[in-house]
C-alpha positions, 0 to 999 in steps of 0.5 A, spaced: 492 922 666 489 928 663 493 930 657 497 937 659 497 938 650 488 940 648 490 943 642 496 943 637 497 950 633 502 950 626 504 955 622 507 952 615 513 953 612 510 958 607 506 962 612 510 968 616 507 970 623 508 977 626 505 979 633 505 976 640 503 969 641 499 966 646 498 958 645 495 954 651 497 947 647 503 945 642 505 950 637 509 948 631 513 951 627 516 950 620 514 957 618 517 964 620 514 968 626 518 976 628 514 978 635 514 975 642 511 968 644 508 965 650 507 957 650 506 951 653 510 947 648 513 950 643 518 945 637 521 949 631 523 944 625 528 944 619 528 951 616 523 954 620 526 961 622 523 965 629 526 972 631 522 973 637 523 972 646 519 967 649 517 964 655 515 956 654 514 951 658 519 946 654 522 947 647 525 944 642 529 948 637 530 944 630 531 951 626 533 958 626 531 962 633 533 968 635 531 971 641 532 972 649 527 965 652 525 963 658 524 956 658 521 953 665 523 947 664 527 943 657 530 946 652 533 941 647 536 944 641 537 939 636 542 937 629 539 942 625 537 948 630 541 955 631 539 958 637 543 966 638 541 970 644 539 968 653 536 963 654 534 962 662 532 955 663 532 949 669 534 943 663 538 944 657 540 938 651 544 940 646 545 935 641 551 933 636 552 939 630 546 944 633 549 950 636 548 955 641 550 962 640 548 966 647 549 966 655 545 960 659 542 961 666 540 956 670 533 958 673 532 955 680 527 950 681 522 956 686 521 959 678 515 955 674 511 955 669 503 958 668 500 961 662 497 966 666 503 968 670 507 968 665 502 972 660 500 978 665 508 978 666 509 979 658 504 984 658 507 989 663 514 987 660 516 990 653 518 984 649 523 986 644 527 986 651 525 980 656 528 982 663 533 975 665 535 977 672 543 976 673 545 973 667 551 978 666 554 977 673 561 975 673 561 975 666 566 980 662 564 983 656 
């Protein structure tokens, strides 16, 4: 069985990221990033602080994210974590103590994942404001 992970990305708890980033593989983060991020795999841990929309494969939120998301398929927000903002995605864990601040959705299964697509379609999007189409249906303010 091939390995879906070839590459593994961190950034420290010491080091703050900002920009857009596009990573293949694993990205850890325990550090800060402010931009946008596209991905594979992304985990945040304890302490870690990201303000920025993302369109992932799967995350897992173990620190602060703040931000509209796209996940194609998991989430998982654990104990620790505190995520505000949209998140779109087929799967959602929410584990005892963490907390979700925001509206879901629940994409379909005709939506999927590909670092190509999804990094020709964050180009043409501004990333301060991903498009989650029909979020707000049905929904009073």
């Amino acid at each position: 069985m091939a390995d879906k992970q070839k590459s593994l990305s961190i950034i420290d708890k010491d080091c703050l990221v900002e920009g857009t980033l596009n990573v293949k593989g694993k990205l850890i983060i325990a550090g800060s990033l402010k931009g946008a991020l596209i991905g594979n795999t992304v985990v945040t841990v304890e302490g870690s602080r990201v303000d920025a929309p993302a369109r992932v494969r799967e995350m897992i939120i173990g620190g602060e994210f703040q931000g509209d998301i796209t996940v194609y398929e998991s989430l998982r927000i654990l104990s620790t974590g505190v995520f505000s903002g949209k998140v779109a995605c087929k799967t959602i864990r929410l584990e005892t103590g963490g907390k979700l601040n925001g509206r879901v959705r629940q994409l379909d299964s005709a939506e999927g994942f590909s670092l190509t697509d999804t990094a020709l379609a964050a180009g043409s999007v501004n990333p301060a404001s991903p498009q989650l189409e029909s979020d707000t249906e049905g929904v009073d303010p």
